[in-house]
N, C-alpha and C positions, 0 to 999 in steps of 0.2 A: 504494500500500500504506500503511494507515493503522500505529502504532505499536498492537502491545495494552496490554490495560488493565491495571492490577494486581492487580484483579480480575476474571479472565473471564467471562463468564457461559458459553463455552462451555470445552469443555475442553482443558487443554493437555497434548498427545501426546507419550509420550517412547517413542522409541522404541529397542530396545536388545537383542540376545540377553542379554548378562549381567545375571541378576538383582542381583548387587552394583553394578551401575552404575545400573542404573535404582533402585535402592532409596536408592542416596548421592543421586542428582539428585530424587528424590522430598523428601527429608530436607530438603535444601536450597530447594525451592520451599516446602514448608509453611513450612517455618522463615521466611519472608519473605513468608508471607501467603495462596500462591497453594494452595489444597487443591482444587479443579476441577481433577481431573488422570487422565487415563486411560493406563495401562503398556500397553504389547507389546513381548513378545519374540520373538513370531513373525512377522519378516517378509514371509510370505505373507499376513499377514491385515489389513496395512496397507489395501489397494484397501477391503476391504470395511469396513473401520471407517470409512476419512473418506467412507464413499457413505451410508452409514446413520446417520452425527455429525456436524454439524459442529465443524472443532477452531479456537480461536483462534492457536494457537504449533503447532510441531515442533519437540523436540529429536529427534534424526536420527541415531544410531551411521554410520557411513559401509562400514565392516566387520562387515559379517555375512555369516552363510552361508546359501543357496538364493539371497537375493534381497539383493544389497548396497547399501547406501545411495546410492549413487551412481546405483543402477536404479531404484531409489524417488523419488528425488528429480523425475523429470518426473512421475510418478502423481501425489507431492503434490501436486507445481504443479499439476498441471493438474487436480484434485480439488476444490483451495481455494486458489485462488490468490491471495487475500488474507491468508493466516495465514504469518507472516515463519518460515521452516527456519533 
């Protein structure tokens, strides 16, 4: 697994049900340069984002509801398994 870059060229996935959390984590990557960034809050829709994008990062909520982070996390891997969760 390589480190990403500080610039992605793809995008970096935050993934989150709360809109204030993903909006604070949004705030803070632009703020430090990074604006290639795709939001979901709905973690059923994870599988099909990272099949149709590729992403270079995941931020990850670990608690959500239908599908929790913890069930997501072998989909990521196993999706893109070079982008660091």
């Amino acid at each position: 697994m390589t480190a990403p870059r500080l610039f992605p060229e793809s995008p970096v996935l935050l993934i989150d049900d709360e809109e204030e959390l993903l909006k604070s984590f949004e705030f803070v990557l632009r703020s430090h340069g990074i604006n290639h960034l795709r939001l979901c809050r709905d973690s059923r829709a994870v599988e099909d984002l990272l099949t149709t994008q590729p992403v270079e990062a995941v931020v990850l909520d670990l608690l959500m509801p239908v599908r929790s982070g913890e069930e997501l996390l072998p989909v990521i891997q196993r999706l893109c398994p070079d982008a660091p969760v």
